[in-house]
N, C-alpha and C positions, 0 to 999 in steps of 0.2 A: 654388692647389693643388686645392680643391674644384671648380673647371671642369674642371682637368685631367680629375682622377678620371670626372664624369659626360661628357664627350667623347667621339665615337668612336676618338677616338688611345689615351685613357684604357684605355675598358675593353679595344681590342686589347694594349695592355701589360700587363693584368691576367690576359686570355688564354693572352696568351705565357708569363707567368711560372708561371700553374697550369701548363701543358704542360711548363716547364723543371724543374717540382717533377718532376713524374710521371714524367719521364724520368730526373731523376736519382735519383729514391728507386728506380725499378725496374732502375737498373744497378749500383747500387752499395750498395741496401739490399735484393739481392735474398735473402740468409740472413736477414734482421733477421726477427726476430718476436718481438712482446708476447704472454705469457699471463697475463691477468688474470682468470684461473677462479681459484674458489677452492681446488681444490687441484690447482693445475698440469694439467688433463687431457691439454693438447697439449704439454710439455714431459718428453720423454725424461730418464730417471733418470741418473745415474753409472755405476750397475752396467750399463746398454745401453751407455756411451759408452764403456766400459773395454771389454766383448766386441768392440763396433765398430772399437775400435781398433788387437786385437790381432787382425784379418781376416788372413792372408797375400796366400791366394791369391784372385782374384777370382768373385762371388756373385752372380750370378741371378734375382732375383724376378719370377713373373709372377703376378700380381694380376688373380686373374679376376670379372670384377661385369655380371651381366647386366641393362645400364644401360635399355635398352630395355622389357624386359622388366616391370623395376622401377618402370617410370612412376608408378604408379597406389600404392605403397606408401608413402608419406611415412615411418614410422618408418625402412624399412629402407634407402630412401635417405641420408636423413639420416646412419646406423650407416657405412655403404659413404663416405660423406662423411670422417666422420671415420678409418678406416683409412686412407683414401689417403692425407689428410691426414702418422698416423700413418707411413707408407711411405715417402713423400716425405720426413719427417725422418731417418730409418735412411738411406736415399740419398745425401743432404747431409750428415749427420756420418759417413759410412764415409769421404769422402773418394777416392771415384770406384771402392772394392772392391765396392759395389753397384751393378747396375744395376736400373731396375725399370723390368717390362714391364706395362702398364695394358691389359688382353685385354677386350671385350665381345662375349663369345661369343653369335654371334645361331646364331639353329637351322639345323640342317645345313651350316654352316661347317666350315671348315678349325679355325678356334677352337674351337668346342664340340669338334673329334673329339682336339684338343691337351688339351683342360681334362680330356679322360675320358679321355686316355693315360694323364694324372696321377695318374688315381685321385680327383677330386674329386665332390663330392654333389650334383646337382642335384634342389632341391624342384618341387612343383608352385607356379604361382604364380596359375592360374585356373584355374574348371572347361575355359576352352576349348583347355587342354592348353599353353599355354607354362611352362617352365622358367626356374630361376632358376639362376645361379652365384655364389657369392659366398665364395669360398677361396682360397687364396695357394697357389703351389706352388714350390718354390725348387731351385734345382740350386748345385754348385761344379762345382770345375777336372779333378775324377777324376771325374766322373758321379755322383756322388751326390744323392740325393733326400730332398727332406724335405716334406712337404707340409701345410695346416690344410684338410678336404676341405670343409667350414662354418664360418663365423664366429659363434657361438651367438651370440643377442642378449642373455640373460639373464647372458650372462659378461665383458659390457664391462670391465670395471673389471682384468679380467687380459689383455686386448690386450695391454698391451707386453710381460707376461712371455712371452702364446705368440709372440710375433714374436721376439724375443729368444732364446727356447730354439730356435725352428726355425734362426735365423741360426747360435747357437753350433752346434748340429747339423751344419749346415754346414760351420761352420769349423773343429771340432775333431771329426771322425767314427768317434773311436772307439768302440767300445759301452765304456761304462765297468764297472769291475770290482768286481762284492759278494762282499765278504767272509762266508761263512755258518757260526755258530757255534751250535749245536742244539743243547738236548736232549729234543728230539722227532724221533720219525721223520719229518721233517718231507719227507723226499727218498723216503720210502718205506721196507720194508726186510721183515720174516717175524713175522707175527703170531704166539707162542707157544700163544696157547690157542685159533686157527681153525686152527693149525698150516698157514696158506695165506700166500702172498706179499701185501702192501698194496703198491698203488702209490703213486706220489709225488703231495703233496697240489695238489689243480687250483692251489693260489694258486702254489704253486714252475711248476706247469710256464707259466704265465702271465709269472712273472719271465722264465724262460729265453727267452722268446722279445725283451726286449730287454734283458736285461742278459749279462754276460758271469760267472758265478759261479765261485768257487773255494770250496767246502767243507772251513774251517777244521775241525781236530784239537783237542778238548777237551784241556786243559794246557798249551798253546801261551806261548811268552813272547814273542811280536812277533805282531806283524801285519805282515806282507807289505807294502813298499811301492806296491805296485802296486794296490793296495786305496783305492778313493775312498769307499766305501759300506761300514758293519761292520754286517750286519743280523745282530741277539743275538736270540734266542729261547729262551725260560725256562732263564734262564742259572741252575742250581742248583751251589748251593757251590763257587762256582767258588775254584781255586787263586788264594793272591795273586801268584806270576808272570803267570797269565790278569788280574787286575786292575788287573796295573800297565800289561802289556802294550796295556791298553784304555785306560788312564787317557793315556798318551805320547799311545797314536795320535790318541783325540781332541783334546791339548793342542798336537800336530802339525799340525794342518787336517784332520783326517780328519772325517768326519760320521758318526754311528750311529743306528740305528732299531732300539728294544730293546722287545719284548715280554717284560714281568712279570707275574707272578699268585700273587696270595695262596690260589687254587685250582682249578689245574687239571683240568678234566676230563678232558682227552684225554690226559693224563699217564698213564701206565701204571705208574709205582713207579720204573721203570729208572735207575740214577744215569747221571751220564754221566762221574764215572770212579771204579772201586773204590773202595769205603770211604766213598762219599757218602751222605748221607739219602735214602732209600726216600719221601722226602714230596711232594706234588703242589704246594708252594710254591716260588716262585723270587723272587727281587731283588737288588737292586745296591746293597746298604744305604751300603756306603764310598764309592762313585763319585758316587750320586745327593746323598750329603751334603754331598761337594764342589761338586756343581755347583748347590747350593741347593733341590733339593726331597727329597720323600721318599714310599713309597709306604706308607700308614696297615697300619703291621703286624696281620695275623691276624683284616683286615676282607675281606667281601665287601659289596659295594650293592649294596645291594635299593629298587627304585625302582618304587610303584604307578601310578604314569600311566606309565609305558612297558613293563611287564612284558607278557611274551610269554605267548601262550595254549600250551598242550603239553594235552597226551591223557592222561588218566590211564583206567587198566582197561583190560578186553578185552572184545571183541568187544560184544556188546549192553550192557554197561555201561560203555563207556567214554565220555569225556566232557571235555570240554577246561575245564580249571582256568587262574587266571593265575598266572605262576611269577615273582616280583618277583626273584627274581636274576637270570633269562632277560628280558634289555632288549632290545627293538626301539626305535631310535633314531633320533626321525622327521630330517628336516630341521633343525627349530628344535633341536636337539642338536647339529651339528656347524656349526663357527666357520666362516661361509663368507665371513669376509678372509682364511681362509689357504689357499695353492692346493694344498694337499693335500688339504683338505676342502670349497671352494666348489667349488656344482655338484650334489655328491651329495644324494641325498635320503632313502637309507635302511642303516642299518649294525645286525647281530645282535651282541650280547655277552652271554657266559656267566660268571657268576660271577667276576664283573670288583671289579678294587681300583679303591683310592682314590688321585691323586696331588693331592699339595697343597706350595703354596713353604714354603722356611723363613723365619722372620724374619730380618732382617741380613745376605740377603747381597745380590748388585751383579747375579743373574744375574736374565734377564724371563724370566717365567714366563707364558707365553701357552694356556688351556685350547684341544683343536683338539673331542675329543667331552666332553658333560657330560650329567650325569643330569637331573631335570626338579628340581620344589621340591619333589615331596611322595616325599622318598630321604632314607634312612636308615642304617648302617652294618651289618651283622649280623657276630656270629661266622663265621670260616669253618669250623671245628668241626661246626656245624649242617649245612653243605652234603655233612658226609661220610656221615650218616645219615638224611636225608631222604627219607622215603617221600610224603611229599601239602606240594605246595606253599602249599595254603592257609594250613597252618600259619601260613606266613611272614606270608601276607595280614593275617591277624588280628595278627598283632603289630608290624606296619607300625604307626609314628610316625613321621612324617614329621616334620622338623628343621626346613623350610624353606630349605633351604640345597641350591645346586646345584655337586656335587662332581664332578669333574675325573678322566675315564676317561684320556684321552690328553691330553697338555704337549707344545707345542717350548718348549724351554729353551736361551737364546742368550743372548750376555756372557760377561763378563771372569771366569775362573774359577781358584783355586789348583789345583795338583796334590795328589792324596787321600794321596798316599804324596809328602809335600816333603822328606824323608831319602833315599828311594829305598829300594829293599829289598836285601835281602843280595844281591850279586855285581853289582847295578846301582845305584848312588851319582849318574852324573852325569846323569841325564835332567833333563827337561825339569820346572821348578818351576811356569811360569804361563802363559798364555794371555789373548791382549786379545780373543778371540772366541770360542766354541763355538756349535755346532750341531745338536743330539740334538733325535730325536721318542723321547718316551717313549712306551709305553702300558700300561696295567695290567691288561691280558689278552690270553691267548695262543688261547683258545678259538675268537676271532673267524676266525680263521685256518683254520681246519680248514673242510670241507666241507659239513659238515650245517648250520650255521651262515649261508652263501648262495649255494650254489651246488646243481644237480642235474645229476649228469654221469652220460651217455647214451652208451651203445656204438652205433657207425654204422660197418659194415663194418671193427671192427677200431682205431675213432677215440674217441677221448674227447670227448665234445662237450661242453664245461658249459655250462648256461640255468639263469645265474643270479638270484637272486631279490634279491638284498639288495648293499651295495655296498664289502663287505669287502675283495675284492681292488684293486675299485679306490682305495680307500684307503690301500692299502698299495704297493704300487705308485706312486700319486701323490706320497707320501711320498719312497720309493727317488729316482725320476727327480726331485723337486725339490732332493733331500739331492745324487745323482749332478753336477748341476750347477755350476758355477762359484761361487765366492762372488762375484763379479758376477751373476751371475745369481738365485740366492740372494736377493741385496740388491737386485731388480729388486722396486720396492715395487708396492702392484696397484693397476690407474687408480683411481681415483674416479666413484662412477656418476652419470652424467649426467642422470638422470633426479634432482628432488629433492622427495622426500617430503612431503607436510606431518606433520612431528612431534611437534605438537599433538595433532593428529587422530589417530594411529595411536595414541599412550599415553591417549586416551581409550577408546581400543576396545580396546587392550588390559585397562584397566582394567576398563571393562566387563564384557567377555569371562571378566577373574578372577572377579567377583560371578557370574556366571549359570554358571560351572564349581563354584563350590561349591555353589551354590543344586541345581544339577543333580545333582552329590554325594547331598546330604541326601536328593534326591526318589527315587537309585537306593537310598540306606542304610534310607529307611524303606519301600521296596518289599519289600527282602530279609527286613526285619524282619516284615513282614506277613506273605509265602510261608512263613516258619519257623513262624509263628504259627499258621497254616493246615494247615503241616504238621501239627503238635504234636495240633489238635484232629480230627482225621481221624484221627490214632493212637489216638484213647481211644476212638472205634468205629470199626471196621472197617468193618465192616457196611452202614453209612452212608459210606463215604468219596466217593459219587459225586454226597449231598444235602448242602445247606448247610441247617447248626443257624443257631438264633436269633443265635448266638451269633458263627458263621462271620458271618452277612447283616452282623452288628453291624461286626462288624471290616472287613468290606469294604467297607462304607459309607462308616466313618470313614476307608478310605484314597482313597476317592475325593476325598473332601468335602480331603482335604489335598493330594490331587494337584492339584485346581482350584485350591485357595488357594495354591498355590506357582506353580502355569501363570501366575497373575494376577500375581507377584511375580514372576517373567520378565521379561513382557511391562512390566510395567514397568520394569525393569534399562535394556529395550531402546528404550523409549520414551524415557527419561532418557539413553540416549547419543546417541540422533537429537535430541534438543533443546538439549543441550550445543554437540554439532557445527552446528546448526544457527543459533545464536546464536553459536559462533563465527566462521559464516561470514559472517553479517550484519555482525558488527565489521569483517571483512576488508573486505568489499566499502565500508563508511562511508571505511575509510581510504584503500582506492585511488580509489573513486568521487568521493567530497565534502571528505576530511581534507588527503588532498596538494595538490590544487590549490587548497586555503582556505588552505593555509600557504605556497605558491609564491607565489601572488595577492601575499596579506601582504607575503612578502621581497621583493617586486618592489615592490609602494606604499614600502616603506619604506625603499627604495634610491633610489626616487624621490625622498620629502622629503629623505631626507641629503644626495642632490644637488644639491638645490634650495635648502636653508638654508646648504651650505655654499655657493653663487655667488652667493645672495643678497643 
């Protein structure tokens, strides 16, 4: 047998049978594929195979990647690697309602002048002037268009959902329908005391252009079927026919996205229907308790690392103070695993509440924006008479605890009203799923907030500063969506951290944020001090006393001793990391192959004692 084998008859049979493999796995294992990532990256969810399979009519994709072009970029190859990959699966599970077109628009082609019909983004990719393409643009069976004009590289990890939504786009092209129930002028309407018309606020006229709106009637007892989206807006005392009305729709499959506030600014008193409270609060205290959380009554947060700077005084005396109820809300505030909020990088809130879950109940309670650690809870009382923010500053205590401006809240939930109300008995008692974005301010919403909108011949142009509408909007269009789509979970990022290393520098980074603290608190301490002694002579306020020299010595002399106490914070995290990288490298360099070595000797004696 062993001749056989080493003969040239041998190894041609050995030949032949690798070639009979490889023919037969590539005709007959050509759908087969292993993903053994650790969380599935090239394996498509439920929620794409369920959109995929309810396609009609047939789909389109042209997949434009300027391949050429891209030589020389390794990441972005690599990213373009795995879409197609990702495209090539949508293809094969549509079961032939896909096709997809693979385009390498080289310059002054017929393809480039097809990828810029599309409306797709070409970046620069050298200074010697070539372009890159790298966006998908999709059509159906009545001409319709959907297109991604870039594939961002920082937003890997939601590939399937934007493929996913473009495809359902496709297949189902209706613009879907929001429900809007205000009470805020939220559409516009007559200022009473400019006695001038307000127009309608830039974030409505932003919806209108893709959604399709129908502006609900305060007292309402149904929501309209045709209503996919119930966007609520400081819903004040509402009627219990309006709460049951809301309570069916969401227990129906309906989705809501509901702005509360424990103090509204932009609130002007107005109820929104006779006989209501004249007060600048709103909440959903019976519907939110059903569905397990609640908004902390008759708080506003006030948070000193993200408090926004505002103007106080006029003209030469004025002066920007920080306003701890006024949040600017960097990045590391919003939850970027959920694709309402990955991506953004900066959201304003005013006088914003608090949500928080209840104990015992079945629904997830996932935060989407949160305050920082050094936030605290205030009266909202306080924010009706407030003339100097500082105030607030100074009685900032921080909790340590970082609380929850905006929740999706999803799961299994009872109905708030399981008797029903007078004249309706048989509704609906429970639900195995809901889908509500709450948030605990309505303020974000309004305009002065992040937007500045410019008249151009007669146009509203907003140049936005901050990333409130797209927020809310991202929100709408994910809620608008399919619950397959919904349930399109977001990739996993490919890239993989060391997580050792980052929670040391985070750590770090916490010691030399307080150290930094202490060095700004005893600065301020010194300037009051200085102030104080310059007030007891005038005269002199432009010499320094013995006394001034003394104090300002002594704060040099602690500025240096804290500088030193920095620098070493920083030295102790580069030696930590440093040492932990030396461990790393003993075990990949010397440890694994000491221990292979090993299992291999000692594979050897066992097989040798045992033939022996």
């Amino acid at each position: 047998m062993k001749k056989l084998m080493y003969s040239g008859a041998g190894l041609l049979l050995v030949a032949l049978a690798f070639l009979a493999f490889n023919l037969f796995s590539g005709l007959a294992l050509t759908n087969a594929r292993l993903d053994l990532t650790d969380q599935k990256l090239y394996t498509i969810s439920e929620g794409t195979k369920q959109i995929l399979a309810e396609i009609e009519e047939p789909i389109d994709l042209y997949f434009f990647y300027s391949d050429k072009s891209a030589r020389d970029l390794a990441v972005l190859r690599n990213y373009a690697a795995r879409v197609e990959e990702m495209l090539k699966a949508y293809e094969r599970q549509a079961g032939g309602k896909i096709k997809l077109h693979i385009i390498d628009p080289e310059p002054f082609s017929e393809e480039e002048d097809k990828a810029a019909s599309f409306g797709l983004q070409a970046v620069p990719a050298s200074q010697g002037g070539e372009q890159i393409y790298f966006g998908l643009a999709g059509t159906n069976a009545t001409d319709g268009k959907q297109i991604i004009p870039f594939f961002p590289m920082d937003q890997e990890e939601f590939l399937e959902y934007q493929l996913s939504q473009l495809v359902q786009g496709l297949a189902k092209p209706q613009r879907p329908v929001i429900g809007l129930l205000s009470g805020l002028s939220i559409n516009g309407g007559f200022d009473m005391a400019s006695r001038q018309p307000m127009a309608p606020w830039m974030f409505m006229e932003e919806v209108r252009q893709l959604f399709k709106i129908d502006s609900l009637k305060a007292g309402l007892d149904k929501i309209p079927d045709e209503v996919s989206v119930l966007l609520l807006v400081h819903p004040k005392n509402l009627p219990q026919p309006t709460l049951y009305a809301i309570d069916q729709f969401v227990l129906r499959g309906g989705k809501l996205l509901v702005f509360v506030d424990p103090y509204s600014e932009v609130d002007s008193g107005m109820p929104m229907l006779p006989g209501d409270e004249a007060g600048k609060a709103s909440e959903l205290e019976p519907l939110f308790k059903a569905w397990g959380l609640r908004m902390v009554p008759d708080k506003v947060l006030g948070d000193g690392s993200y408090a926004m700077s505002v103007g106080m005084g006029q003209g030469a005396e004025q002066r920007a103070v920080r306003h701890p109820g006024w949040l600017g809300l960097p990045q590391r505030a919003l939850n970027q695993e959920d694709v309402s909020t990955a991506g953004l990088e900066h959201i304003n809130v005013a006088t914003s509440g608090i949500l928080e879950p209840l104990e015992g109940t079945k629904t997830h309670f996932t935060p989407l924006l949160q305050s920082s650690e050094y936030a605290m809870p205030f009266d909202a009382e306080r924010f009706a008479t407030l003339a100097n923010p500082e105030v607030l500053i100074r009685d900032l205590q921080p909790t340590g605890e970082r609380y929850a401006i905006a929740a999706r809240i999803s799961g299994p939930v009872q109905s708030a009203f399981p008797n029903g109300i007078e004249g309706q008995k048989d509704g609906l008692k429970s639900a195995d799923n809901i889908n509500v974005i709450a948030v605990a301010d309505t303020d974000l919403l309004t305009d002065r907030m992040w937007v500045q909108v410019q008249d151009f011949f007669g146009q509203r142009v907003p140049q936005p500063f901050a990333d409130n509408a797209a927020f809310a909007i991202n929100a709408l269009d994910n809620l608008a969506g399919s619950d397959a789509l919904i349930s399109v979970r977001s990739r996993g990022r490919f890239s993989r951290p060391f997580e050792v290393v980052e929670a040391l520098q985070r750590d770090a980074e916490a010691q030399f944020r307080v150290k930094e603290e202490a060095l700004q608190k005893r600065l301020a301490e010194t300037e009051q001090k200085l102030a104080a002694l310059q007030q007891q002579d005038p005269s002199k306020a432009l010499e320094l006393t013995p006394e001034q020299q003394t104090a300002v010595q002594q704060f040099v002399d602690e500025k240096v001793r804290i500088r030193k106490e920095l620098r070493e914070v920083r030295y102790q995290l580069n030696a930590k990391i440093e040492d932990l990288g030396r461990v790393l490298k003993f075990v990949n360099i010397a440890l694994v192959p000491l221990l292979l070595t090993l299992g291999v000797l000692a594979l050897w004696l066992w097989r040798r004692r045992r033939h022996g």
